[in-house]
Structures are given as C-alpha cells and as structure tokens.
C-alpha positions as protocol buffer text, in pm:
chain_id: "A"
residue {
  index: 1
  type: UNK
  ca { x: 1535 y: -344 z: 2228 }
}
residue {
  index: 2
  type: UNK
  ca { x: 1291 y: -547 z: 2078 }
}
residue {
  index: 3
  type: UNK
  ca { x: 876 y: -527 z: 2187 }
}
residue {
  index: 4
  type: UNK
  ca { x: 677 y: -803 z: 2307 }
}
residue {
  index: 5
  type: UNK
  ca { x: 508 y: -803 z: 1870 }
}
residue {
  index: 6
  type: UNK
  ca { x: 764 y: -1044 z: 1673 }
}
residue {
  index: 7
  type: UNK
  ca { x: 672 y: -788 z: 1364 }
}
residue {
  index: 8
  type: UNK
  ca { x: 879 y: -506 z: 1481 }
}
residue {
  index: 9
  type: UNK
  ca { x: 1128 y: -742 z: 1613 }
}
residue {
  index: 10
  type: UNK
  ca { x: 1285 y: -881 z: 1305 }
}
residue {
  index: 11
  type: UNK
  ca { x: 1385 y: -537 z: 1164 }
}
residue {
  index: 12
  type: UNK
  ca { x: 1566 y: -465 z: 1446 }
}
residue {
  index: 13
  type: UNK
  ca { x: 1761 y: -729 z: 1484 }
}
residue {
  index: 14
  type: UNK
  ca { x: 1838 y: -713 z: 1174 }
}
residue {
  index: 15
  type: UNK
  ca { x: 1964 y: -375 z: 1183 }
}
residue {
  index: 16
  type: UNK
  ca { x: 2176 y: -439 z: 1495 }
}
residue {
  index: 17
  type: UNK
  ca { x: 2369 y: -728 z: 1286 }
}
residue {
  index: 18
  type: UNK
  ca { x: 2435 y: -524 z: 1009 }
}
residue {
  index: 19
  type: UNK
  ca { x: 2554 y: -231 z: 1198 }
}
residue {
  index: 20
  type: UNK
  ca { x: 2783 y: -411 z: 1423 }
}
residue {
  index: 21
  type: UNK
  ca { x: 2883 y: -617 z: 1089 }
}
residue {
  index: 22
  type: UNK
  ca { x: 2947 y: -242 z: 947 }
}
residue {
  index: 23
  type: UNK
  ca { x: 3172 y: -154 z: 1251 }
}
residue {
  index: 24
  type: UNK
  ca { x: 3366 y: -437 z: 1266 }
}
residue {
  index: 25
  type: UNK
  ca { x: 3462 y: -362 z: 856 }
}
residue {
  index: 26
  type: UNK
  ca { x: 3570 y: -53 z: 1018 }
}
residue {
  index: 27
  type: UNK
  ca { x: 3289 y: 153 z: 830 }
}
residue {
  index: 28
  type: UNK
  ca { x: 3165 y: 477 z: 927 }
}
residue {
  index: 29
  type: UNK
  ca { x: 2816 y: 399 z: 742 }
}
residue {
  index: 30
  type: UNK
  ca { x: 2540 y: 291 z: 936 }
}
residue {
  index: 31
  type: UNK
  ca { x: 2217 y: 88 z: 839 }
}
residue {
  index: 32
  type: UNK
  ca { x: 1880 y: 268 z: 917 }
}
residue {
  index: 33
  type: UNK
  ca { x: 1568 y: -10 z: 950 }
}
residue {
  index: 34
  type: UNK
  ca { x: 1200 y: 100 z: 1045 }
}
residue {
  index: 35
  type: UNK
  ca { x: 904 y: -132 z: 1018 }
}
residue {
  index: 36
  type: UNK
  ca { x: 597 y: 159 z: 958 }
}
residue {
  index: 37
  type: UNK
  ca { x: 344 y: 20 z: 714 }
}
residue {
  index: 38
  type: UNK
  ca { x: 279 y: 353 z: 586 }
}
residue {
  index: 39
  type: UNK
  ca { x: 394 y: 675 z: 535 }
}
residue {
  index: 40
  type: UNK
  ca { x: 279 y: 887 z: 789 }
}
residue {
  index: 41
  type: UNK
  ca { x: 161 y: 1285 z: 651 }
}
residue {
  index: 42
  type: UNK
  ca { x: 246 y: 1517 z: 939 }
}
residue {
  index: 43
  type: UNK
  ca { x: 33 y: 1812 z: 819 }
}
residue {
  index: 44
  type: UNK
  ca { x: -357 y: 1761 z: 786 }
}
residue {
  index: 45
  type: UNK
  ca { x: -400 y: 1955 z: 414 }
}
residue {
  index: 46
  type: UNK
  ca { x: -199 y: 1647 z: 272 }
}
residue {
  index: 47
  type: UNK
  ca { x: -429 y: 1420 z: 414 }
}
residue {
  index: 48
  type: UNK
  ca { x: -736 y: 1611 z: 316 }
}
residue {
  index: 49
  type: UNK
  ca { x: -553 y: 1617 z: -45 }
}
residue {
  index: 50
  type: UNK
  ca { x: -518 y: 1226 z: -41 }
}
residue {
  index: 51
  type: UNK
  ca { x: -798 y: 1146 z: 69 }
}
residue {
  index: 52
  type: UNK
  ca { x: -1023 y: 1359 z: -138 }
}
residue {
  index: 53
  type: UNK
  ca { x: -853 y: 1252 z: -449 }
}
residue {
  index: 54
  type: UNK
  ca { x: -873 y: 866 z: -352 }
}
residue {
  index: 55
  type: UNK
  ca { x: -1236 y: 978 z: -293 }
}
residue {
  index: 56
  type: UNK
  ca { x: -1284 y: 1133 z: -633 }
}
residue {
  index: 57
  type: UNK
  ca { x: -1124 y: 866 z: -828 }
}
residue {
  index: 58
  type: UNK
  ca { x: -1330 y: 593 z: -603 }
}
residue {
  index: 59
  type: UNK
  ca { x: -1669 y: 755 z: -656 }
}
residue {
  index: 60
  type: UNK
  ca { x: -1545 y: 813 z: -1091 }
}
residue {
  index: 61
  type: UNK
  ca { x: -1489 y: 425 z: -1099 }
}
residue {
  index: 62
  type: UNK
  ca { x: -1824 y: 349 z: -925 }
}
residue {
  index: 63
  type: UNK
  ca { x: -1995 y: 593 z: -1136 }
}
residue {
  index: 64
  type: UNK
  ca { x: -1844 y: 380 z: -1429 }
}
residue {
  index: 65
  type: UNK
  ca { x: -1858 y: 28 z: -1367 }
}
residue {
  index: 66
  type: UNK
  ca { x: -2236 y: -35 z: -1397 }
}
residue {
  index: 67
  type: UNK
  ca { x: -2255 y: 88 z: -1745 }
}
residue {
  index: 68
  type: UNK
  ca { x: -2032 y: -135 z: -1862 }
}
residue {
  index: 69
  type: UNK
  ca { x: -2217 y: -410 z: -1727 }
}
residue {
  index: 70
  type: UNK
  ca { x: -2514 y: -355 z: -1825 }
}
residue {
  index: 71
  type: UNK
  ca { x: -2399 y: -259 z: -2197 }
}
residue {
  index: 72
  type: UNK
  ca { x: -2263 y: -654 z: -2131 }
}
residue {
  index: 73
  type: UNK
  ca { x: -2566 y: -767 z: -2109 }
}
residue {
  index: 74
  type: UNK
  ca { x: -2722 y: -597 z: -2351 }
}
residue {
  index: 75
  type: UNK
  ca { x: -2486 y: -675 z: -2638 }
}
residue {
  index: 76
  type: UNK
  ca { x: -2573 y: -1055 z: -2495 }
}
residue {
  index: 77
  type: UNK
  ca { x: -2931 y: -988 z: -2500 }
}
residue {
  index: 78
  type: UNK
  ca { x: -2880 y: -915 z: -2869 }
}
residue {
  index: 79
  type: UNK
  ca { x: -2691 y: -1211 z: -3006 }
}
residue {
  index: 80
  type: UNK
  ca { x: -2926 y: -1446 z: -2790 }
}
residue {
  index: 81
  type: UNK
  ca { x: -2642 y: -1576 z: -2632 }
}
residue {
  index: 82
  type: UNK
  ca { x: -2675 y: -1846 z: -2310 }
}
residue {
  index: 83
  type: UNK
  ca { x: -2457 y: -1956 z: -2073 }
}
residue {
  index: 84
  type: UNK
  ca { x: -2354 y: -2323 z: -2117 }
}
C-alpha cells in the first residue's frame, strides 16, 4: 500500500484508519486522501494561460521595483540623510 517515500505514506495510512474507523460506525461515507503538491491542468491552453499571466505579472513587478528604489534614494540624497 504504502511506497518506499515516507511522504506519501502518512496520507495513506491515514486514510485506511479513518475508513475502517467509518465502517466499523457502520457508515456508508468514505474518506478520500491524496498527497499531490499541486493541482495538475490536464489540457495545455490552461497552462499556457497560467503561465503567461504569472509571466506578465512577474515581468510588471520587475518593471516596477527599481523605480521605487531609486526614487528612495533620491528623496535620501535630498534630505542629506546617512546611515548610522
């Protein structure tokens, strides 16, 4: 049941306790675990999608950041101030 990785084994214990828990309560509901980091897209638009718009916001926030560092500076430039 379990493979040789303790990561994947926990969860499935786990799940055969609580299931055999559920059936001896004498409950027809059963207990579902699944140790996948991430959800996986099966169709390859919805991965171009993601990752084009992780892209887009990645390459907004790098276009950003530098500005606001060197109006930082600037502003410290100006008041003559030093760091202690």
């Amino acid at each position: 049941m379990c493979s040789p990785e303790p990561t994947n084994c926990y969860p499935v214990l786990v799940n055969i306790i609580s299931n055999t828990l559920l059936r001896l309560l004498n409950s027809t509901a059963r207990i579902r675990v699944w140790s996948e980091l991430f959800y996986r897209t099966k169709t390859p638009d919805i991965q171009n999608y993601i990752f084009y718009n992780y892209l887009s916001y990645l390459l907004i926030l790098a276009a950003g950041l530098p500005p606001l560092f060197a109006v930082s500076s600037t502003e410290d430039y100006k008041v003559k101030s030093t760091n202690c």
